[in-house]
PABA-381783 format. One line per 5 residues: their letters; for each residue x, y, z of N, C-alpha, C. Coordinates in steps of 0.05 Angstrom, whole numbers, padded with zeros to 5 digits. Atoms other than C-alpha are relative to their C-alpha. Example, Ala and Ser with C-alpha at 12.3 -4.5 7.8 and 13.67 -1.06 7.14 Angstrom:
AS	00018/-00024/00000/00246/-00090/00156/00018/00024/00000  -00016/-00024/-00001/00273/-00021/00143/-00015/00022/00014
***
This chain:
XXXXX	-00022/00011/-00015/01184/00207/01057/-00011/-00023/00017  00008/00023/-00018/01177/00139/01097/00002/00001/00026  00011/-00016/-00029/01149/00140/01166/00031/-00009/00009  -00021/00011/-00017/01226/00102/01188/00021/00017/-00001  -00020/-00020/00002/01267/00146/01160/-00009/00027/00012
XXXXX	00006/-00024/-00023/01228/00203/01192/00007/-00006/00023  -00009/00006/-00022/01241/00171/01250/00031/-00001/00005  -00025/00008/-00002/01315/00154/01244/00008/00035/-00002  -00006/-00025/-00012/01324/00229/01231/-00006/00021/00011  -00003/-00007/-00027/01294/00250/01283/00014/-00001/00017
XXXXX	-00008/00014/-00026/01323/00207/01334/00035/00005/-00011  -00033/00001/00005/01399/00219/01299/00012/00025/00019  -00010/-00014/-00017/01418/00283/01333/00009/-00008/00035  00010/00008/-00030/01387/00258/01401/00029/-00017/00005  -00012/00024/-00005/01427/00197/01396/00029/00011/-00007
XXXXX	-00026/-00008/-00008/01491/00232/01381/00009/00007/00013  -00002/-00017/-00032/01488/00286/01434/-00002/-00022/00021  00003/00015/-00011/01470/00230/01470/00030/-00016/00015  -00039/00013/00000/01543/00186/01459/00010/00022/00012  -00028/-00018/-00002/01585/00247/01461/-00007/00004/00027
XXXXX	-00005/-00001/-00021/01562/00254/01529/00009/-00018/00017  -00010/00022/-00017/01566/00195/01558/00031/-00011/-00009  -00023/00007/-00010/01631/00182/01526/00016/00021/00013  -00004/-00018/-00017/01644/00246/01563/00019/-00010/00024  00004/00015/-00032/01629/00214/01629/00014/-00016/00004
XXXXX	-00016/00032/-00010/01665/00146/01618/00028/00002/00003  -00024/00000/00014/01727/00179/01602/00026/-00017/00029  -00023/00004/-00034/01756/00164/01678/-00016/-00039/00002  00013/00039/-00003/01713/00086/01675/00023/-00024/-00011  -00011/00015/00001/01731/00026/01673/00015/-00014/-00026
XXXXX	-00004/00009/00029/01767/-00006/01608/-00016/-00013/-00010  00016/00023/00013/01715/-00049/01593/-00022/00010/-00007  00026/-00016/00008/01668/00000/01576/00009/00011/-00019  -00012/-00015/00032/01717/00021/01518/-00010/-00012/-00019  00016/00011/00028/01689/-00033/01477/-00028/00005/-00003
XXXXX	00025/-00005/00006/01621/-00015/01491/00000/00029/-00018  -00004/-00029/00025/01629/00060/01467/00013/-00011/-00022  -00014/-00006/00022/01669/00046/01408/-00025/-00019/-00015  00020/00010/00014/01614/-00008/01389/-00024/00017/-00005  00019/-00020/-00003/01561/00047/01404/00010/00030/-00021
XXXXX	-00015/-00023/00017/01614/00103/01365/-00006/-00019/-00027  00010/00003/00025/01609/00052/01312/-00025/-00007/-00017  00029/-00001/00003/01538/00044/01311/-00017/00027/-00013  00017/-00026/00005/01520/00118/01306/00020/00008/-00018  -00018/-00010/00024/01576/00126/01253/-00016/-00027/-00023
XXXXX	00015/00021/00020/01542/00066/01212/-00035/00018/00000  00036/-00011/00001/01467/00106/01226/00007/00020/-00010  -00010/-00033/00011/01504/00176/01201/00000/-00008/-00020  -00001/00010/00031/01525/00143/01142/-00022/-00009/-00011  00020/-00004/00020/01460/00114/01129/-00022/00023/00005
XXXXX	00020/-00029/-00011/01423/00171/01150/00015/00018/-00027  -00014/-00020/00006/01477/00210/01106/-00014/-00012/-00031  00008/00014/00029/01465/00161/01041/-00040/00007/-00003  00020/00002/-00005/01396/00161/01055/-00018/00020/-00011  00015/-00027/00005/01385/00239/01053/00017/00003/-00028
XXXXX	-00017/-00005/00031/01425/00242/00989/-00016/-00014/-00024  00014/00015/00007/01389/00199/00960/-00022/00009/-00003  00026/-00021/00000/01324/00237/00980/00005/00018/-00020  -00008/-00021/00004/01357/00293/00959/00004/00001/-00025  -00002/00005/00032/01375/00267/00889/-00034/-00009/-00003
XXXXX	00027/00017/00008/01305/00244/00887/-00020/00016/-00004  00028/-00037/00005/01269/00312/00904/00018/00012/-00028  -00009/-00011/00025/01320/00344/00853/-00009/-00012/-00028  00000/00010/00022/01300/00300/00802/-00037/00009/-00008  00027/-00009/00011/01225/00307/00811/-00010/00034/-00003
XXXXX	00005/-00024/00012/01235/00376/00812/00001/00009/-00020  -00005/-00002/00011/01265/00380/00759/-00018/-00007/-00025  00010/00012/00016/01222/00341/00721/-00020/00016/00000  00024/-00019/-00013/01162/00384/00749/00014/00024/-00007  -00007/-00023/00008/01204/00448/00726/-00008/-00002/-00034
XXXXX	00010/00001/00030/01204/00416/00652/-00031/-00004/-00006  00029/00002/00012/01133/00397/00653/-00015/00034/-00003  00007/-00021/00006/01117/00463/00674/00019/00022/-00020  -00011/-00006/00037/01167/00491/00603/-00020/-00008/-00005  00011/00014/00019/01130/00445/00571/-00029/00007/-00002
XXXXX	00025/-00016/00008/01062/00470/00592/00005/00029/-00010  -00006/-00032/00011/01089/00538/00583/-00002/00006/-00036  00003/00002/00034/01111/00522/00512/-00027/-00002/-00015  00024/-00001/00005/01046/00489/00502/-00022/00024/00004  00023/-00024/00002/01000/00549/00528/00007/00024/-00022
XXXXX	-00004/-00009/00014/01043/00588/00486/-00003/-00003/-00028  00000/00013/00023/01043/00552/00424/-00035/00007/-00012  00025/00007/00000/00962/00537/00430/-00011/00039/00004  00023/-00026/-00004/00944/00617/00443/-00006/00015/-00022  00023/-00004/00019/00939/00635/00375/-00025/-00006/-00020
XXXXX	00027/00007/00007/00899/00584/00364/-00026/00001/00011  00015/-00013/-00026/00862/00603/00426/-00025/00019/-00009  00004/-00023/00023/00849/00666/00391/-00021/00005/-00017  00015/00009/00024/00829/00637/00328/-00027/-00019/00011  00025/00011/-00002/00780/00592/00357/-00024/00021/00022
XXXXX	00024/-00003/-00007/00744/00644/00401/-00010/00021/-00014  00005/-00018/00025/00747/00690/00339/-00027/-00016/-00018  00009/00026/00012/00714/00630/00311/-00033/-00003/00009  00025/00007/-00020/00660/00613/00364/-00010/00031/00001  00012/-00019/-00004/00647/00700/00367/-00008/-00004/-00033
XXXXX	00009/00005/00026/00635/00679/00286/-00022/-00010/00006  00019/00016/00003/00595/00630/00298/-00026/00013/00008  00021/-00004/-00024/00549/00667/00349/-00013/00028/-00015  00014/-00019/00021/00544/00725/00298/-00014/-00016/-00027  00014/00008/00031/00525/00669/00238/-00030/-00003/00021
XXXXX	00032/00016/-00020/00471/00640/00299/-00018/00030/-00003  00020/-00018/-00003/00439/00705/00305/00006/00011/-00025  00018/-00011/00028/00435/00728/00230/-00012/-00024/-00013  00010/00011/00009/00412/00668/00214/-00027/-00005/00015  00028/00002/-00007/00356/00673/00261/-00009/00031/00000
XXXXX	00022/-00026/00009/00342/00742/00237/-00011/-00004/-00026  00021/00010/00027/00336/00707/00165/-00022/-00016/00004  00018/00023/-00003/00287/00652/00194/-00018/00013/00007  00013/-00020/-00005/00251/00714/00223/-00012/00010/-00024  00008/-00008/00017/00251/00744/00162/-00008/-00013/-00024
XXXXX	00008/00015/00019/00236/00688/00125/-00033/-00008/00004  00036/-00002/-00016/00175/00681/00165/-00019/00010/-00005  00010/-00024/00003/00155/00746/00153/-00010/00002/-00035  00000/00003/00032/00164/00734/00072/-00021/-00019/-00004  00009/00025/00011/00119/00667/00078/-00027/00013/00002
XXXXX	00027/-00010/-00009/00063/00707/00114/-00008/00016/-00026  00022/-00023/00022/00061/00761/00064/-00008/-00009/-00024  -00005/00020/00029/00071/00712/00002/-00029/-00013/00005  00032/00019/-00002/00003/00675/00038/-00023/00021/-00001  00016/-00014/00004/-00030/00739/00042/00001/00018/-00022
XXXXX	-00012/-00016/00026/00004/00773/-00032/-00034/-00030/-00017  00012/00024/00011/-00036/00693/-00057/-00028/00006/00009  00038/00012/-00006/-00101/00702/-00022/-00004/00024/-00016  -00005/-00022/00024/-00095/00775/-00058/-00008/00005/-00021  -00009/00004/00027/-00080/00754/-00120/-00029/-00026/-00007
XXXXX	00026/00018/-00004/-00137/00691/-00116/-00015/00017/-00008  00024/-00025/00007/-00185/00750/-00106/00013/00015/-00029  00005/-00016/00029/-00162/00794/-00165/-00002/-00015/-00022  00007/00017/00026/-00161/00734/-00209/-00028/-00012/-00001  00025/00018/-00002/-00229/00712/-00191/-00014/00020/-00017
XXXXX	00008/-00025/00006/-00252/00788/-00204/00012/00005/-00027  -00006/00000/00022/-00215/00785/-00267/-00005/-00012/-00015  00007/00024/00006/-00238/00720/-00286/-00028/00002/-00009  00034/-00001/00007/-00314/00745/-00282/00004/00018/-00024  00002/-00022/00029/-00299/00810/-00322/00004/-00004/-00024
XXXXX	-00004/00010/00028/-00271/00765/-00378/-00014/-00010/-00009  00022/00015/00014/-00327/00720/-00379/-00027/00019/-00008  00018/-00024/00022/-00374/00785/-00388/00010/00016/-00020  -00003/-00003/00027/-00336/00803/-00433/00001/-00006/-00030  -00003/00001/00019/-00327/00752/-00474/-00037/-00017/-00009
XXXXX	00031/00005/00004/-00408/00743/-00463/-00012/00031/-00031  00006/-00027/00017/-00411/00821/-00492/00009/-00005/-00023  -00016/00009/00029/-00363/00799/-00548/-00014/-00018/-00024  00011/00022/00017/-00402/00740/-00571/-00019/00020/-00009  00031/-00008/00004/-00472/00781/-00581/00017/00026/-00016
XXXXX	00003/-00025/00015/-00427/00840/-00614/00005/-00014/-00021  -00009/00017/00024/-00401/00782/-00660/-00018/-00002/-00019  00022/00002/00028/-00460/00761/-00691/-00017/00026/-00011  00008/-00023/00003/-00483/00832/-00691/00022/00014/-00026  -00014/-00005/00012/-00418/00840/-00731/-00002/-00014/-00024
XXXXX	00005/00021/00027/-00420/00776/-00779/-00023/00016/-00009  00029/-00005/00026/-00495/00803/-00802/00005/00027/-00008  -00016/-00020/00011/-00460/00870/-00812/00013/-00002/-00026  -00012/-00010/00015/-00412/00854/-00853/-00010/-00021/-00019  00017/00007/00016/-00450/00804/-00894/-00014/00018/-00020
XXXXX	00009/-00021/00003/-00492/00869/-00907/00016/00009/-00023  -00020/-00014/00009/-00429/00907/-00924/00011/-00017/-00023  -00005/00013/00027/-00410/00851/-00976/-00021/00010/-00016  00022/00002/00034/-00476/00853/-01020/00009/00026/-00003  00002/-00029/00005/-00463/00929/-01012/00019/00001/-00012
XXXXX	-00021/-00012/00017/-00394/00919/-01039/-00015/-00012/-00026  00007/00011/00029/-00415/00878/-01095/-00018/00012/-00015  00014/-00019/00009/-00469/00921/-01110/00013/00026/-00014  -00016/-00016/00002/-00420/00974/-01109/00029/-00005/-00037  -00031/00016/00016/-00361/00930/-01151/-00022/00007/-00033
XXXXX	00021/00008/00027/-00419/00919/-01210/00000/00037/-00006  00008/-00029/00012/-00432/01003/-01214/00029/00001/-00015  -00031/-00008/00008/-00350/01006/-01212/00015/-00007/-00026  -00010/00003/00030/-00343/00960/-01268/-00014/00014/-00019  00015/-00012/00020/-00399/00992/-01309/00013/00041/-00002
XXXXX	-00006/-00028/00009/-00364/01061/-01300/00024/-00003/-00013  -00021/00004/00014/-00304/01030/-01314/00007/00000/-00035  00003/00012/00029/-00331/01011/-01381/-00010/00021/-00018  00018/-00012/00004/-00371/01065/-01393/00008/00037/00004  -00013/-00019/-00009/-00333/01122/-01365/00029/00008/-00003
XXXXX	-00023/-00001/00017/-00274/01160/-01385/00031/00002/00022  -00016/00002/-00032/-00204/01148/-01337/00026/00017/-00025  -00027/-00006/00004/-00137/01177/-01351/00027/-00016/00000  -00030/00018/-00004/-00065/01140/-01361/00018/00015/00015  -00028/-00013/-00010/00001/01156/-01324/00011/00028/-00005
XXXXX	-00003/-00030/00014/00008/01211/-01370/-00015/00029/00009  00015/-00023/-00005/-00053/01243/-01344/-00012/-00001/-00023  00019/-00007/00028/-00082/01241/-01419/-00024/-00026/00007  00021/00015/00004/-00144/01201/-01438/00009/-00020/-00005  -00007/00033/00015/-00137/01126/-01467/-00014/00005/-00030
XXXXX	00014/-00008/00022/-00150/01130/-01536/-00022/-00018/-00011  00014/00026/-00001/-00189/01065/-01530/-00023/00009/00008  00022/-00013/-00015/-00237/01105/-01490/-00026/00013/-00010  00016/-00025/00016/-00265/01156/-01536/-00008/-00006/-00013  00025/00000/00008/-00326/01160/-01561/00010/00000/-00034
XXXXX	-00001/-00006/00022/-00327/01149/-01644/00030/00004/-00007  -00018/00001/00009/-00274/01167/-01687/00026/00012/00014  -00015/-00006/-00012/-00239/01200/-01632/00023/-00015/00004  -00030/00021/-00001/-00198/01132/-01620/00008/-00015/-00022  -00020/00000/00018/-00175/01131/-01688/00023/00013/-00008
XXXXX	-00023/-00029/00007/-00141/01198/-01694/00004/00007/00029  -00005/-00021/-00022/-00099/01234/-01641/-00003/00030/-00011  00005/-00027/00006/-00097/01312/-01633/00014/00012/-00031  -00021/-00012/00030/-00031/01317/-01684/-00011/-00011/-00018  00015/00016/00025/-00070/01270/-01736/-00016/00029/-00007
XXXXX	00023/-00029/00012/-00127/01333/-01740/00016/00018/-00003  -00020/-00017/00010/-00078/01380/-01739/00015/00002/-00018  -00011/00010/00028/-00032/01345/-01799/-00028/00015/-00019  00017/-00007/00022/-00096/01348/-01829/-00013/00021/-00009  00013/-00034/00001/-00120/01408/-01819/00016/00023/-00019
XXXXX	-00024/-00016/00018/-00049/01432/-01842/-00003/-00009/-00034  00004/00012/00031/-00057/01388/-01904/-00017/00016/-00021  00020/-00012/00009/-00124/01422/-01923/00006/00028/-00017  -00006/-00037/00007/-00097/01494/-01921/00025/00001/-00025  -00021/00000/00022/-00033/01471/-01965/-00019/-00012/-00025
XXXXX	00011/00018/00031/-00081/01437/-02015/-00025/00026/-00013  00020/-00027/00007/-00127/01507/-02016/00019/00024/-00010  -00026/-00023/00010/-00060/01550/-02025/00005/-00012/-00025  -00003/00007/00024/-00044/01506/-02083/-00019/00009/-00020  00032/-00006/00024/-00113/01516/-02123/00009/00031/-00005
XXXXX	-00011/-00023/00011/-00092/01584/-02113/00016/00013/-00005  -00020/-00008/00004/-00030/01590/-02126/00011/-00002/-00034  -00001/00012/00035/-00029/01556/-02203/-00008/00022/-00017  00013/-00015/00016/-00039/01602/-02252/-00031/-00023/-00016  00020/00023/00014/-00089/01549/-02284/-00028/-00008/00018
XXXXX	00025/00002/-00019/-00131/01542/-02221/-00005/-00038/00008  -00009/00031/00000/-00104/01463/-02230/-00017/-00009/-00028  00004/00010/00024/-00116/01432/-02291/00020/-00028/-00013  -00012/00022/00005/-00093/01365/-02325/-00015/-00023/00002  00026/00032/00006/-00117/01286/-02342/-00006/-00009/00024
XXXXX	00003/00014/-00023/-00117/01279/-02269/-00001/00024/00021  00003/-00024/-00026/-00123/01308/-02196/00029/00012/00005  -00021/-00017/-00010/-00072/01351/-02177/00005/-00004/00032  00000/00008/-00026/-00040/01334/-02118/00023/00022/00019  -00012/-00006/-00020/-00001/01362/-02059/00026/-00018/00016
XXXXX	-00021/00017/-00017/00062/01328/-02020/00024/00022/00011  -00029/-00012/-00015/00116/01347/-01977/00023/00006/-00017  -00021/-00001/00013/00179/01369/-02007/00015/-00019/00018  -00017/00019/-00013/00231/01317/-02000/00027/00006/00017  -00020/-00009/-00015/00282/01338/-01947/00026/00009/-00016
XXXXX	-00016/-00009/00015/00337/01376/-01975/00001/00005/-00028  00010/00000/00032/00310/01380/-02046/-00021/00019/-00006  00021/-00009/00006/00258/01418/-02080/-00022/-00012/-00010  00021/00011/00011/00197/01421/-02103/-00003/-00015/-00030  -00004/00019/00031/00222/01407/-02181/00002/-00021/00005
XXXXX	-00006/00038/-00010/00250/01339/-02154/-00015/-00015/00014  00027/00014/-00006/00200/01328/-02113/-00024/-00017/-00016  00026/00010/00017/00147/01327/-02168/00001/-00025/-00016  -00003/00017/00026/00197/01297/-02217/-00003/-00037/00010  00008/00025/-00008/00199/01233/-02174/-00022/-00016/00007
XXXXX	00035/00014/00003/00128/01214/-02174/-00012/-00002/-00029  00021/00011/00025/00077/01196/-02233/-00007/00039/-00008  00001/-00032/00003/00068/01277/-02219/00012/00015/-00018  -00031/-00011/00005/00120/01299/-02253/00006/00032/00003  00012/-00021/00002/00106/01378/-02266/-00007/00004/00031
XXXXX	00001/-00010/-00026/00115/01421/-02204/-00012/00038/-00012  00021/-00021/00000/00058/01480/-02205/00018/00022/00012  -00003/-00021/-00022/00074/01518/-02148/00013/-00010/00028  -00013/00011/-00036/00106/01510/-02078/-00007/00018/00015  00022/-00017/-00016/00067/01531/-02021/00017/00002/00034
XXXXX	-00019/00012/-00032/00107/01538/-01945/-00018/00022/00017  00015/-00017/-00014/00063/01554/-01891/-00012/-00010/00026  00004/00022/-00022/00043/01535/-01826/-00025/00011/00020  00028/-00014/-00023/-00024/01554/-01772/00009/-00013/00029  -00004/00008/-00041/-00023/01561/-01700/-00025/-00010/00004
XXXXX	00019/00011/-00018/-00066/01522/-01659/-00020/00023/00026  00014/-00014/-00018/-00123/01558/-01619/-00006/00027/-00027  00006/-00025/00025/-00163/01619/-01648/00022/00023/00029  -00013/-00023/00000/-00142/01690/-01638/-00009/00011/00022  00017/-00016/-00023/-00151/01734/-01572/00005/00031/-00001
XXXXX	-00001/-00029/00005/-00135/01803/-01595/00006/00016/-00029  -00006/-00012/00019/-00132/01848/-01653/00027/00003/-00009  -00020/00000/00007/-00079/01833/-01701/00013/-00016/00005  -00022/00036/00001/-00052/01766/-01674/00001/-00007/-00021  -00010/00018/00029/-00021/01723/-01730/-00011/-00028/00012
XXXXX	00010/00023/-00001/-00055/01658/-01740/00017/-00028/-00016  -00014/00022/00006/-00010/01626/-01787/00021/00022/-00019  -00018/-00011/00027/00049/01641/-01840/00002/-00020/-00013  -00003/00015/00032/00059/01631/-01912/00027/00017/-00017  -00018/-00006/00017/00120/01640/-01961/-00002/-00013/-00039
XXXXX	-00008/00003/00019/00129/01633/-02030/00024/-00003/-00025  -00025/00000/00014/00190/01606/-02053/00012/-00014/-00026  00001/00006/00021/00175/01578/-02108/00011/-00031/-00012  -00001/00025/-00007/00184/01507/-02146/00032/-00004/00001  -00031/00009/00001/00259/01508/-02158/00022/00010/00017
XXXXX	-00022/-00004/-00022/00287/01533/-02095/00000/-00027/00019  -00003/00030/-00021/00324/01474/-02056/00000/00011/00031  00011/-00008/-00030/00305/01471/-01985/00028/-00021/00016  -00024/00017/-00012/00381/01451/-01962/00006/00022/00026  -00012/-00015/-00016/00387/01496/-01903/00000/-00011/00026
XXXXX	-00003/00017/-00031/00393/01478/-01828/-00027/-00018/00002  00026/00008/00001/00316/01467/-01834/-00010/-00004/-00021  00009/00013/00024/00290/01430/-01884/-00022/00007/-00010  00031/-00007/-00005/00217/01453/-01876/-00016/-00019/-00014  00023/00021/00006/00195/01385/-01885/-00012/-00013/00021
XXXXX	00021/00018/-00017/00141/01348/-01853/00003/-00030/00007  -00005/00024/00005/00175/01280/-01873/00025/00002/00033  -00022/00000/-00023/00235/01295/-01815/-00019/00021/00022  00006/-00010/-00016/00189/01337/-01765/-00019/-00021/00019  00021/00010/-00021/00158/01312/-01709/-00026/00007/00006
XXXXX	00027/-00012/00002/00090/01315/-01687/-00013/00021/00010  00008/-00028/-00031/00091/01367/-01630/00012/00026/-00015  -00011/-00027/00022/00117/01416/-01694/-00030/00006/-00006  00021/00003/00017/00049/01408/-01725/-00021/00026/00024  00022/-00017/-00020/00018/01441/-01655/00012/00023/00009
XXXXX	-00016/-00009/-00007/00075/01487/-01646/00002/00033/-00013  -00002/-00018/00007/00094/01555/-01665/00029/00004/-00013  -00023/00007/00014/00151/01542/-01711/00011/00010/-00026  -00005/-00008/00028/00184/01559/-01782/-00029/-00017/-00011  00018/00011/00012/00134/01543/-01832/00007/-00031/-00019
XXXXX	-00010/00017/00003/00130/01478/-01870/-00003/-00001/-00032  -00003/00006/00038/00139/01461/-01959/-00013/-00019/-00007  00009/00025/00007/00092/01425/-01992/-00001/00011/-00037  -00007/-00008/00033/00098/01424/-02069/-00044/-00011/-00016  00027/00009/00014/00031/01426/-02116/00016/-00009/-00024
XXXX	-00011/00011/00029/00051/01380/-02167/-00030/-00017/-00018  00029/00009/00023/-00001/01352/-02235/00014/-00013/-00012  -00014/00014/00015/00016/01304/-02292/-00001/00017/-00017  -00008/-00025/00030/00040/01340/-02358/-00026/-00022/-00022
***
């Protein structure tokens, strides 16, 4: 407020009470003091009025800055309101932060802690490699000296094979081996062995005994311009046809008979059989009892017996 207008309403009351008395007093005075009061009534009615405008004026003037000062304070209101959950959020924020600050200086701690042991895991490790480092090089000191100890070894062990290889071929050559079969090689055996197999001596053996049954079977004891011979009967045929188809012609006798292999181990074993069926029986039955259709493992076998015809020339 301005120091004049403080003053003017101050001094307004004063100065009214003031008039109203004195025009009190004058009321019985002279007329010529009417124009002074009424100049003085209109004086303090012109100072009321501005005294009256004046404070209205004030009065709109405080209302206004109050007013204005009521919205600012809304407006901060709004604002503190608005701003508190960000408030919030930032000292949510800053109590973040203050937990990253101190685990991150418990990792720098512990990172600390990792570098030391990593310098003392290295000095460690230095030493066991140094200490591992020697034991390799005595070892591969021990290694070398078993080496050449080994090379003149097995040098050794060569001539010894080859020494060896030379007996192996000479037994090879010299000595008797077995095939797949388990039998001998017939390549192997000594003399006439690897001309004939077992069934060859056996045929022959059989052959012998049919050519000794014949001699004695002839009434004649064999006789004629020539040898008297022996042969198989021809499968399903006899001995007549047999003979007649050779230079033979003349059929003696017919002999059927066959030997077991191995001698005898008890009294009364049978060693072989013989039949006599003479030259003109045909040998058409399931079994032919020829030697021309049997196989060789018959010859070693224990089987029907076999037909061989004694035939001579006429």
């Amino acid at each position: 407020m301005a120091p004049a207008l403080a003053a003017m309403l101050f001094l307004a009351p004063f100065i009214f009470i003031g008039s109203s008395e004195v025009l009190q007093d004058t009321t019985c005075l002279d007329e010529n003091l009417d124009e002074t009061l009424l100049q003085m009534a209109r004086l303090h009615k012109s100072i009321i009025t501005s005294l009256t405008s004046t404070i209205e004026q004030h009065i709109a003037d405080l209302r206004k800055e109050l007013e204005s000062k009521i919205k600012t304070l809304e407006t901060h209101e709004k604002v503190q309101l608005t701003l508190w959950p960000y408030e919030k959020r930032i000292r949510a924020l800053e109590k973040t932060q203050s937990d990253l600050q101190d685990e991150i200086s418990n990792l720098k701690q512990e990172l600390n802690n990792t570098d030391s042991r990593l310098v003392d895991l290295s000095k460690d490790t230095y030493s066991s490699l140094s200490s591992v480092n020697s034991k390799i090089s005595s070892v591969n000191k021990t290694l070398s000296s078993k080496s050449a100890d080994l090379t003149i070894a097995v040098e050794k062990v060569k001539v010894d094979l080859n020494s060896v290889q030379s007996d192996v071929d000479l037994l090879k050559k010299e000595g008797v081996r077995t095939g797949p079969d388990g039998k001998i090689d017939r390549a192997v055996l000594p003399g006439s062995y690897a001309d004939f197999t077992l069934e060859d001596i056996a045929w022959g053996s059989l052959h012998m005994a049919a050519t000794a049954a014949c001699r004695g079977s002839v009434p004649s004891g064999g006789t004629g311009i020539a040898g008297n011979v022996v042969i198989p009967v021809i499968p399903k045929s006899s001995c007549t046809k047999t003979c007649a188809a050779t230079h033979f012609g003349t059929c003696d006798a017919a002999v059927s008979l066959v030997g077991y292999v191995g001698r005898a181990t008890n009294n009364g074993g049978e060693v072989g059989v013989y039949y006599n069926y003479g030259c003109g029986q045909p040998f058409d039955w399931s079994h032919d009892q020829s030697e021309i259709t049997e196989a060789d493992k018959k010859v070693l076998g224990r089987g029907i017996y076999l037909t061989y015809c004694c035939c001579r020339r006429p």
